[in-house]
PADO-411540 format. One record per residue (C-alpha): residue in three letters; z, y, x. Coordinates in nm, 4 decimals, decimal comma. Each point is the difference from the previous one (the first is absolute). Last residue first. Example, Ala and Ser with C-alpha at 12.3 -4.5 7.8 and 13.67 -1.06 7.14 Angstrom:
ATOM code        z        y        x
ATOM  SER   0,7140  -0,1060   1,3670
ATOM  ALA   0,0660  -0,3440  -0,1370
***
This chain:
ATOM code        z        y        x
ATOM  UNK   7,8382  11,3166 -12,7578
ATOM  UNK  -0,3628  -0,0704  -0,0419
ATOM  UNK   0,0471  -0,3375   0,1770
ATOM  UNK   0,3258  -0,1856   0,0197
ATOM  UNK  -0,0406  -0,1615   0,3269
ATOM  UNK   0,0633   0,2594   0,1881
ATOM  UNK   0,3513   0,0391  -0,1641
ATOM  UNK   0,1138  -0,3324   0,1115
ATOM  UNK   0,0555  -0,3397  -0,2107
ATOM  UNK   0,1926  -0,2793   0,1064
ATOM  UNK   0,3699   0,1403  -0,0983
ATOM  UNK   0,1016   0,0973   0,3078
ATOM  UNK  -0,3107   0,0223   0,1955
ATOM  UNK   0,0949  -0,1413   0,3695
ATOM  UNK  -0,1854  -0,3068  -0,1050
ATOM  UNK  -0,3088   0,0286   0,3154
ATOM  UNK  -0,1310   0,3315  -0,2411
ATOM  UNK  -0,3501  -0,1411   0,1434
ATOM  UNK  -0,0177  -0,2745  -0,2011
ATOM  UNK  -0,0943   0,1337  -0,3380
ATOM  UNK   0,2305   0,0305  -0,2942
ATOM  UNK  -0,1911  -0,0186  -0,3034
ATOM  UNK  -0,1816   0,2815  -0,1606
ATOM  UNK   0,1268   0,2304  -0,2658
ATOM  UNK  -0,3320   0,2547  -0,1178
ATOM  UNK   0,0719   0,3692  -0,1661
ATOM  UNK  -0,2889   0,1784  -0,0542
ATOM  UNK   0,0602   0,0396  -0,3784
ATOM  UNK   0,3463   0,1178   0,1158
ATOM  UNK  -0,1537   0,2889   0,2009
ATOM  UNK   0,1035   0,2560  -0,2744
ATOM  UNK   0,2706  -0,2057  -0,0826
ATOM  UNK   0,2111   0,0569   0,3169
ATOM  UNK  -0,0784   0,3613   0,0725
ATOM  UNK   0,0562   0,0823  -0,3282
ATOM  UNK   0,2556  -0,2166  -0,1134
ATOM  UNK   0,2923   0,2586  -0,2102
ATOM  UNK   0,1801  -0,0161  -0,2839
ATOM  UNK  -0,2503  -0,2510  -0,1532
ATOM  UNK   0,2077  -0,2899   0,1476
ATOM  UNK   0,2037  -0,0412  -0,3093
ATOM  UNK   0,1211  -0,3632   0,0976
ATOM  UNK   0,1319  -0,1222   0,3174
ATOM  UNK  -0,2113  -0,2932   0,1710
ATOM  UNK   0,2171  -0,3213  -0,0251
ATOM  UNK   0,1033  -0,1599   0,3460
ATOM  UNK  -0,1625  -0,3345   0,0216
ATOM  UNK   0,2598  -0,2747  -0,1335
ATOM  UNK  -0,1742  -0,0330  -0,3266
ATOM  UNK  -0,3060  -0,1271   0,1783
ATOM  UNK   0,1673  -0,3240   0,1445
ATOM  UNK   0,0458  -0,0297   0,3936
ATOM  UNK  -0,0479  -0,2048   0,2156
ATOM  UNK   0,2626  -0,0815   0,2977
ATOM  UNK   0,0883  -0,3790  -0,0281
ATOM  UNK  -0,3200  -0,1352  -0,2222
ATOM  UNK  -0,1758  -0,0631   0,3342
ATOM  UNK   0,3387  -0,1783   0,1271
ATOM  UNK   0,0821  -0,1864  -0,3032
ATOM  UNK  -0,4007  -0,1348  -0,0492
ATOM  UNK   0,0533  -0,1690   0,3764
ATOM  UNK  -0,1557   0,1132   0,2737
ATOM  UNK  -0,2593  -0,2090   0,2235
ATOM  UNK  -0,2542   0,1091   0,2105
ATOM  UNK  -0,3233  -0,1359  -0,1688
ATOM  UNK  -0,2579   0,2245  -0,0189
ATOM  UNK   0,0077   0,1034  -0,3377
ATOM  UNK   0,3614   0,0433   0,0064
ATOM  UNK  -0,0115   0,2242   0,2693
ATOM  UNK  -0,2326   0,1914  -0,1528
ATOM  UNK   0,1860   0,0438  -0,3314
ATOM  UNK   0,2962   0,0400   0,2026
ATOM  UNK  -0,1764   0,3165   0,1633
ATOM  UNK  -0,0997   0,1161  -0,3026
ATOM  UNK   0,3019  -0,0121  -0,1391
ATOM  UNK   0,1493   0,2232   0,2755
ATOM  UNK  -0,2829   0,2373  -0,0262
ATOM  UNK   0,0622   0,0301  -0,3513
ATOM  UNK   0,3850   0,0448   0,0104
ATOM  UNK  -0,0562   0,2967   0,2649
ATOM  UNK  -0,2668   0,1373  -0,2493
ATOM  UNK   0,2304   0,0339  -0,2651
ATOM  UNK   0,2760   0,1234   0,1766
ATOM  UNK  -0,2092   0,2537   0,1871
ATOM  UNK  -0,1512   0,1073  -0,3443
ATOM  UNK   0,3192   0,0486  -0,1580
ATOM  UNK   0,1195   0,1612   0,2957
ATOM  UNK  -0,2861   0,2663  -0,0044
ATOM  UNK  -0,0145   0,0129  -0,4159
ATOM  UNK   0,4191   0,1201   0,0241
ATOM  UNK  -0,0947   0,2217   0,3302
ATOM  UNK  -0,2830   0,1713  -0,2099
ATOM  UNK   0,1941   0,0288  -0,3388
ATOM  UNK   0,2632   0,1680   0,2328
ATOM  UNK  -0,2602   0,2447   0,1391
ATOM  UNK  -0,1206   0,0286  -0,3301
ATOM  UNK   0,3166   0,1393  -0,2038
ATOM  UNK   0,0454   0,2249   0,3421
ATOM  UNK  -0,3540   0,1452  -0,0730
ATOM  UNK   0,1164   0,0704  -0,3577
ATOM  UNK   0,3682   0,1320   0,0719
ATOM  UNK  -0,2115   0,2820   0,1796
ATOM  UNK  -0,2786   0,0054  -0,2023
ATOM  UNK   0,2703   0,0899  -0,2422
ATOM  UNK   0,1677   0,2562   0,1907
ATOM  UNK  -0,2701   0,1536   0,0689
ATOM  UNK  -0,1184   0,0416  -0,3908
ATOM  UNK   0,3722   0,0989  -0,0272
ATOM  UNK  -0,0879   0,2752   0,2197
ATOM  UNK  -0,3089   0,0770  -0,1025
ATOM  UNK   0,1052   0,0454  -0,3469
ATOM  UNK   0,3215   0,2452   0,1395
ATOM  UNK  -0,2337   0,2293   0,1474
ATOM  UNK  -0,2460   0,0429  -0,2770
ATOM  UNK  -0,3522  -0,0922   0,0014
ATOM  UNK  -0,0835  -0,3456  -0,2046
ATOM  UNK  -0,3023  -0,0952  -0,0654
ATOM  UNK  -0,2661   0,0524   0,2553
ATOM  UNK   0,2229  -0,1336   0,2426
ATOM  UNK   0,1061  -0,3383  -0,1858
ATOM  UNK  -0,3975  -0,1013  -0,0282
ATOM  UNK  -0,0335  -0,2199   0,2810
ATOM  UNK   0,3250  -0,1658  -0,0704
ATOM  UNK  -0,1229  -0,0718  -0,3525
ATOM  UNK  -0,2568  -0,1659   0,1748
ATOM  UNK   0,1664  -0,2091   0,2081
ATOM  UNK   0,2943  -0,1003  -0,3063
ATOM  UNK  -0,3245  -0,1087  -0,1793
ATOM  UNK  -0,0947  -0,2511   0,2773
ATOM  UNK   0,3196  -0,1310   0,1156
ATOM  UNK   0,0466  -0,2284  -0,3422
ATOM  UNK  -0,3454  -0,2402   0,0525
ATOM  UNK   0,0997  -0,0219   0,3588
ATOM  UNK   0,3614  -0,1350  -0,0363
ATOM  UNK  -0,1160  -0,2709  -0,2643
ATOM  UNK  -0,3092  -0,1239   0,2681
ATOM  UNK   0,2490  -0,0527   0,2596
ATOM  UNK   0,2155  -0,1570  -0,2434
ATOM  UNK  -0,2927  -0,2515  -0,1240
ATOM  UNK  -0,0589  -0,0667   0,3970
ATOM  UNK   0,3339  -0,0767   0,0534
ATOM  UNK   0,0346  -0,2735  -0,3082
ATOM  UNK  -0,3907  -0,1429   0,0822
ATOM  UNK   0,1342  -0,0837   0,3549
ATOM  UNK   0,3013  -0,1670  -0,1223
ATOM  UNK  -0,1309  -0,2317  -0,2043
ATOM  UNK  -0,2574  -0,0912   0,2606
ATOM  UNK   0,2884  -0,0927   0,2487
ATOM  UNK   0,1781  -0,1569  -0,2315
ATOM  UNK  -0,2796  -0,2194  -0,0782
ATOM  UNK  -0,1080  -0,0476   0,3318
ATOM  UNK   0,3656  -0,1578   0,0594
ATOM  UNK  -0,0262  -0,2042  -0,2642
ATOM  UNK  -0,3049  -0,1637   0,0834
ATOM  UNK   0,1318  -0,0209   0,3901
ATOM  UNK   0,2985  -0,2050  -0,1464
ATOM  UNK  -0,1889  -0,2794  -0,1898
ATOM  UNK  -0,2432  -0,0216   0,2635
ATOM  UNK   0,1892  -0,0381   0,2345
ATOM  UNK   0,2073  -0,3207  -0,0545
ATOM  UNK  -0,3536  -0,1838   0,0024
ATOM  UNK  -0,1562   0,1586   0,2904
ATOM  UNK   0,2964  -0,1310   0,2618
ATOM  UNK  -0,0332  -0,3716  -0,1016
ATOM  UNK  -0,3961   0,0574  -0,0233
ATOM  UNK  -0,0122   0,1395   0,3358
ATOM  UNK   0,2104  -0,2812   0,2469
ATOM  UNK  -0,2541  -0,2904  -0,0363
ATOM  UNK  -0,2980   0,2417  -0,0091
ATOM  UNK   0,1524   0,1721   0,2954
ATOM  UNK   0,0624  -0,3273   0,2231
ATOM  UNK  -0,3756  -0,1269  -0,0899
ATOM  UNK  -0,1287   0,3380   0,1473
ATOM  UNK   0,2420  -0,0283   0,2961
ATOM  UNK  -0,1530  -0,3430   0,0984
ATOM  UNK  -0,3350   0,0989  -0,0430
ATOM  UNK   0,0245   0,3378   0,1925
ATOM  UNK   0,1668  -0,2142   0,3268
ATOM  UNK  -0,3266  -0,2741  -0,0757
ATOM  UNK  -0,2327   0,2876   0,0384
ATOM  UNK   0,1958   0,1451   0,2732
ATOM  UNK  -0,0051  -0,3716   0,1952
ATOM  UNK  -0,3715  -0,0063  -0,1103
ATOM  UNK  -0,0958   0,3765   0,1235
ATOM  UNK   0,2280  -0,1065   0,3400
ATOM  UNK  -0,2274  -0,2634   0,0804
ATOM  UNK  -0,3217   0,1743  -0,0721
ATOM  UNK   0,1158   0,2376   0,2236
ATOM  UNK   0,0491  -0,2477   0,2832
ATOM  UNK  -0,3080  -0,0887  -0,0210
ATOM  UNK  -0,2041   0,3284   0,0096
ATOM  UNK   0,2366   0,0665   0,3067
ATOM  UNK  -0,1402  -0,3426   0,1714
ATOM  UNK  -0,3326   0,0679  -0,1387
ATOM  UNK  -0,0340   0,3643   0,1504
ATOM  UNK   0,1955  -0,1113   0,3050
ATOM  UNK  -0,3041  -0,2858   0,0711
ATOM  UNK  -0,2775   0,3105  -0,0979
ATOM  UNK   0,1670   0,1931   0,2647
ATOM  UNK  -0,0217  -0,2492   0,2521
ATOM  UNK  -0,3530  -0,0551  -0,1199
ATOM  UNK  -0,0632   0,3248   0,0909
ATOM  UNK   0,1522  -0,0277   0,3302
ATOM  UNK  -0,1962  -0,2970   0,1353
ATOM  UNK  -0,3570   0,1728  -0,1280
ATOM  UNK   0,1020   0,2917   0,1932
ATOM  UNK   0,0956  -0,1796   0,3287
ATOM  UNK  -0,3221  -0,2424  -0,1002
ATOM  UNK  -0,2649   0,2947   0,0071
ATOM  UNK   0,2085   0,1445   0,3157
ATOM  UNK  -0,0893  -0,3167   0,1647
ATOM  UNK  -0,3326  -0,0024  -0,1404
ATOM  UNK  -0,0531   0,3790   0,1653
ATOM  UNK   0,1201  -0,1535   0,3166
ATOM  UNK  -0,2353  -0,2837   0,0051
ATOM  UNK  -0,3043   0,1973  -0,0746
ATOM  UNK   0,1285   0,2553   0,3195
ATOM  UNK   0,0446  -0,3162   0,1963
ATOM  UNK  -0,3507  -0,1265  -0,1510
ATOM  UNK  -0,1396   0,3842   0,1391
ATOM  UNK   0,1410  -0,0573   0,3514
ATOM  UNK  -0,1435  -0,3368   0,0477
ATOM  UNK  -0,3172   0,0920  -0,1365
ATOM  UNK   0,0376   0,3074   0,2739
ATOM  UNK   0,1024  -0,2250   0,2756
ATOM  UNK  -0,3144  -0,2479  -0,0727
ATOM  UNK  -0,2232   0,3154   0,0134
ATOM  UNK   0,1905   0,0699   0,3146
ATOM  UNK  -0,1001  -0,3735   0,1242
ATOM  UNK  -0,3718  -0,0177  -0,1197
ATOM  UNK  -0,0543   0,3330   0,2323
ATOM  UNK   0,1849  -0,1507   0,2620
ATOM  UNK  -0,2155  -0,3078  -0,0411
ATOM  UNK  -0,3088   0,2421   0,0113
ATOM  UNK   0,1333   0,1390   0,2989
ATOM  UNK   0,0250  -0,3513   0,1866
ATOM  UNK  -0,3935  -0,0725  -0,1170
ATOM  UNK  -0,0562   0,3190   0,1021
ATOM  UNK   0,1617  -0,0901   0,3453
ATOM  UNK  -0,1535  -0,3376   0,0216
ATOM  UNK  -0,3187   0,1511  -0,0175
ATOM  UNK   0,0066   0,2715   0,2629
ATOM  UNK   0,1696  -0,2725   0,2192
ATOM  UNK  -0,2849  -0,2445  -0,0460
ATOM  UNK  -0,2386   0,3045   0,0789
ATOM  UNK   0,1743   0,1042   0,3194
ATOM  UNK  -0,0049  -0,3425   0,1043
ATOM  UNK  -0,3473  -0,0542  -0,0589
ATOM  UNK  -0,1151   0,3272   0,2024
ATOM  UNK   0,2369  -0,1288   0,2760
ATOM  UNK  -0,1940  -0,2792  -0,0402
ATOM  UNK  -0,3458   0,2058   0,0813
ATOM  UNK   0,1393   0,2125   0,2221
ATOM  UNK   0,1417  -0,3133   0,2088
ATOM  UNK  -0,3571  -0,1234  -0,0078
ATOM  UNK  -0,1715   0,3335   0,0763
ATOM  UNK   0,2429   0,0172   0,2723
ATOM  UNK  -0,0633  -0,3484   0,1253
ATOM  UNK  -0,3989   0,0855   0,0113
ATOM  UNK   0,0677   0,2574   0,2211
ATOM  UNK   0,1688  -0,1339   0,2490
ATOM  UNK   0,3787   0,0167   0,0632
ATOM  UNK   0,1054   0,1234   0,3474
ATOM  UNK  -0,0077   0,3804  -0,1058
ATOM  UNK   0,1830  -0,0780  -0,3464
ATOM  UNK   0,3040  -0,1314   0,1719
ATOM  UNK   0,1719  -0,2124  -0,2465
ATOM  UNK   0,3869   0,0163  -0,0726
ATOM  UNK   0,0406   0,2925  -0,1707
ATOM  UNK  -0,3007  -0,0773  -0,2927
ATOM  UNK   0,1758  -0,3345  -0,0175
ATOM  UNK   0,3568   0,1761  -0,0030
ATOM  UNK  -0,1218   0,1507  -0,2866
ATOM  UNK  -0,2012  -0,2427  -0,2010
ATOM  UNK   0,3151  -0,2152   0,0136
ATOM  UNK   0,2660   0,3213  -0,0993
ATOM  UNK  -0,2259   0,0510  -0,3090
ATOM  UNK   0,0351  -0,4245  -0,0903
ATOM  UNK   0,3819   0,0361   0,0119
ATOM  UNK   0,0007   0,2915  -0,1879
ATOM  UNK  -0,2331  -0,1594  -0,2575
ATOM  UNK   0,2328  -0,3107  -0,0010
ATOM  UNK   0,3714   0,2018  -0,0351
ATOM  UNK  -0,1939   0,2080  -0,2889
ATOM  UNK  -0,1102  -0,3621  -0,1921
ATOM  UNK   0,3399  -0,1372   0,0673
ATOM  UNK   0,1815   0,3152  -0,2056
ATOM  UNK  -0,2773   0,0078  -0,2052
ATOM  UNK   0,1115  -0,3846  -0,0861
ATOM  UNK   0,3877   0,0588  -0,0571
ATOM  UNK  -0,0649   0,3164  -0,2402
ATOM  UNK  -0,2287  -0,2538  -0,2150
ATOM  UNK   0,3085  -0,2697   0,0334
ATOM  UNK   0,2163   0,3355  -0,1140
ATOM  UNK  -0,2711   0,0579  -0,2585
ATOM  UNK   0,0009  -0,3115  -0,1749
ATOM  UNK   0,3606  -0,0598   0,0357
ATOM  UNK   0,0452   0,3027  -0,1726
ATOM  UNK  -0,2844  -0,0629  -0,2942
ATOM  UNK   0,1814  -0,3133  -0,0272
ATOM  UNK   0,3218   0,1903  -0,0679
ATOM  UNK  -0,1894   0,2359  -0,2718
ATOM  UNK  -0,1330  -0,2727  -0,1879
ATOM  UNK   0,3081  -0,1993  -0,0452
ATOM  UNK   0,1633   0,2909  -0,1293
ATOM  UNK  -0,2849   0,0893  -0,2364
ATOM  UNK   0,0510  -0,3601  -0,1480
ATOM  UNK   0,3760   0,0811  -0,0421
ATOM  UNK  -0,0637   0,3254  -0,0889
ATOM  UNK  -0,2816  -0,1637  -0,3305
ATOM  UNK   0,2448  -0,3033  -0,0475
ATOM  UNK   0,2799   0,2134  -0,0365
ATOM  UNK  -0,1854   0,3001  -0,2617
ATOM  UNK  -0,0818  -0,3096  -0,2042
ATOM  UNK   0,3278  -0,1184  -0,0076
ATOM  UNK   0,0681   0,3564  -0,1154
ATOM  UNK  -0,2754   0,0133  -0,3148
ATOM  UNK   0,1223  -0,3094  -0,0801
ATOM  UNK   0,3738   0,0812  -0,0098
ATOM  UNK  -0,1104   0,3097  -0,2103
ATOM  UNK  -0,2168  -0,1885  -0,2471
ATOM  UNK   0,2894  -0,1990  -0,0774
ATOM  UNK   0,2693   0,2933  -0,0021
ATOM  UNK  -0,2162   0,1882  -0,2649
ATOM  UNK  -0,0853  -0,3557  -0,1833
ATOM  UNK   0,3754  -0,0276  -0,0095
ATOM  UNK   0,0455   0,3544  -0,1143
ATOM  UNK  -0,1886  -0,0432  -0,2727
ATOM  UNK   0,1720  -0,3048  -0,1360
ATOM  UNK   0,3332   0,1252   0,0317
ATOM  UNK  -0,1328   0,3536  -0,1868
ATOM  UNK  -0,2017  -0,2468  -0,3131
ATOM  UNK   0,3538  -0,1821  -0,0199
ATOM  UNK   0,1959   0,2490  -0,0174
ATOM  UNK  -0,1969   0,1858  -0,2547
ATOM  UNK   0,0004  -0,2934  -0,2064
ATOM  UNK  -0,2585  -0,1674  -0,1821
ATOM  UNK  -0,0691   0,0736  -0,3594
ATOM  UNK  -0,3821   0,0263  -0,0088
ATOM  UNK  -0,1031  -0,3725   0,1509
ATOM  UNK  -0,2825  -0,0401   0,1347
ATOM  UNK   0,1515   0,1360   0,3216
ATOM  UNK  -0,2642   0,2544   0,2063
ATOM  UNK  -0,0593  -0,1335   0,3579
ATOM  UNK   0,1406   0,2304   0,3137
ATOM  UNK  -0,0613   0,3348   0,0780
ATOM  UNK  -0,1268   0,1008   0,2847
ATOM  UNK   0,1225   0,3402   0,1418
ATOM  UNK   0,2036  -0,0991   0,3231
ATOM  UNK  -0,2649  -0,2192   0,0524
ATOM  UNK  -0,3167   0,2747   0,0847
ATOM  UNK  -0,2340  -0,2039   0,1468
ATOM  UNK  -0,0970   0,0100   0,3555
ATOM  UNK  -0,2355  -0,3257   0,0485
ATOM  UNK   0,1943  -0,2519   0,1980
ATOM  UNK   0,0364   0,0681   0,4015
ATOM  UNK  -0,1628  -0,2599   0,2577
ATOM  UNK  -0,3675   0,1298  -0,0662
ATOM  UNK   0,1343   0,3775   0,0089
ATOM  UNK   0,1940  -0,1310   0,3370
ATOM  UNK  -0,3847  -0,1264   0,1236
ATOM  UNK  -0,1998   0,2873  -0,0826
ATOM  UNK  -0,0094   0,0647   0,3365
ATOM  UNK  -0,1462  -0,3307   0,1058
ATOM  UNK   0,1909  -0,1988   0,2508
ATOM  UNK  -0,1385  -0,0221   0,3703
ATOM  UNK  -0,2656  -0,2250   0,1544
ATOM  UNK   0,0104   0,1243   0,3906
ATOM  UNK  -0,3388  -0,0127   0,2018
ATOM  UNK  -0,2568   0,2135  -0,2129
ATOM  UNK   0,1913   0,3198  -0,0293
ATOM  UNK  -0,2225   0,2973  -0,0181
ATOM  UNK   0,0903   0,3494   0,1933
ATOM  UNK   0,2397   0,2591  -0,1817
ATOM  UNK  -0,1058   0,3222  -0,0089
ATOM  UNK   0,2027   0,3093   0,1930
ATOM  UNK   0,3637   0,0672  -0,1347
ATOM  UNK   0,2001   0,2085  -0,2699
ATOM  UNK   0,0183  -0,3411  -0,2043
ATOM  UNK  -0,1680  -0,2697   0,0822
ATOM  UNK  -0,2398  -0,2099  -0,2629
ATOM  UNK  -0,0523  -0,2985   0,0613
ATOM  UNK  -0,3648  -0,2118   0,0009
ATOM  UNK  -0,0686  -0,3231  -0,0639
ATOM  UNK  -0,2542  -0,2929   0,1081
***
């Protein structure tokens, strides 16, 4: 005995004649819902295995438990299908015999009519009208009973529809299960293929990086070797004539600062017409003394720093291996006597320039001149200036 529940409808009557499938029966069919996509397979014994290998292995127990899990889904629809097309035939044959059963109770109706038509109560005695009463009286209660016996199998018949209905519904929703299931595992297939074909091109660059790794230690040492001579010289100079301009720099500022203050004292001195004009006239020939001991320290400084860029340059390009021979990096240096010589007595006049000559920083040539400097140094990059 069972009962069904219907939906937005009056209660369901019993159903003793037709043996039908459980409901539980698709959660019967079905595996116990797990959650595969996170369940992780066996721990290795061993501590050093590869991550490759532990990912490949994963994602073949993912893909196994996922085929299972969908051949599982097919047998369950299939076995639903099957279901639902018997329960058709079931209730077109059902359909089929109402259909009779109607036909037969109109038939039997029209009978008891023409039968009450067809006799003449006023000849009949009345014993034969108590008779025909009386199985009229049977007829009527035969028909009463077939008919709720026929609207019970209605009854049985929508609540058949409806079961019908809701495992079309069930089917549906595992149709859409196995759409989605179907297109995740697409995407889990492209994952691997792309995952694969990455790990093909890390070992062809891996082997690429080998090869030019064992080219440049073949090709290094011959290049390092004449090098190192020549960029030890080279820093040599280069220190060498650092420490020179920075002991002149140093020179000029220890003999500007008592021609500042006796410059700072001249007008409480002297007060006669014709000192302060020969005082002028000596600032005068002073400041031009340092404008042209500023021009001679500018170009100095640009030559010096344009021949210190340049063999810094070679020193780099030595050290990485583009090739120059020791003639062409030796081609354009210069040796310190051939910087132009500061001219001596320069206590006439630097106070501008020797008051800020403790300031005074040269820095290399950076990039952003693009070489249009002409001698490798600009002003702005002599600081304090």
């Amino acid at each position: 005995m069972a009962w069904y529940y219907r939906p937005f409808s009056s209660t369901l009557n019993q159903d003793n004649d037709i043996s039908l499938p459980s409901p539980e029966a698709v959660a019967e069919i079905l595996p116990d819902k797990q959650m595969l996509l996170y369940e992780q397979a066996a721990a290795p014994a061993d501590s050093d295995m590869d991550d490759v290998d532990m990912l490949r292995r994963t994602q073949d127990v993912t893909r196994f438990h996922l085929d299972q899990e969908l051949d599982n889904y097919r047998t369950a629809m299939k076995k639903m299908a099957d279901d639902i097309l018997s329960l058709r035939r079931h209730v077109a044959s059902l359909e089929a015999e109402n259909s009779t059963l109607r036909r037969n109770l109109s038939m039997h109706e029209e009978v008891g009519r023409t039968l009450l038509n067809d006799v003449d109560v006023d000849v009949m005695t009345k014993v034969e009208i108590v008779d025909r009463i009386v199985a009229l009286k049977h007829k009527l209660a035969a028909g009463t009973v077939e008919m709720s016996r026929m609207k019970d199998r209605v009854q049985q018949l929508q609540n058949e529809l409806i079961r019908k209905n809701d495992r079309e519904k069930d089917l549906v929703m595992l149709q859409r299960a196995h759409q989605q299931q179907q297109t995740v595992l697409r995407k889990y297939q492209e994952k691997i293929t792309k995952m694969k074909a990455l790990e093909d091109t890390v070992r062809q660059q891996e082997r690429v990086i080998e090869k030019m790794e064992r080219m440049l230690e073949e090709k290094v040492p011959e290049t390092a070797r004449t090098s190192d001579s020549v960029s030890k010289e080279f820093y040599s100079t280069l220190l060498t004539e650092n420490m020179r301009l920075r002991e002149e720099l140093s020179r000029a500022h220890y003999r500007s600062s008592p021609i500042i203050l006796q410059q700072q004292a001249l007008p409480d001195m002297f007060s006669t017409n014709s000192e302060k004009l020969s005082l002028l006239a000596k600032v005068e020939k002073a400041q031009g003394r340092i404008r042209v001991l500023e021009s001679q320290l500018e170009e100095s400084a640009r030559k010096w720093g344009r021949e210190k860029q340049d063999l810094s340059t070679r020193l780099l390009e030595q050290e990485h291996g583009f090739g120059r021979s020791s003639s062409t990096i030796l081609h354009d240096f210069s040796l310190v006597s051939d910087m132009p010589a500061v001219p001596g007595n320069p206590q006439a006049g630097l106070t501008q320039l020797q008051s800020n000559s403790s300031h005074t920083q040269l820095l290399s040539c950076s990039p952003s001149c693009h070489g249009h400097c002409t001698s490798g140094w600009c002003r702005n990059h002599v600081t304090g200036l």
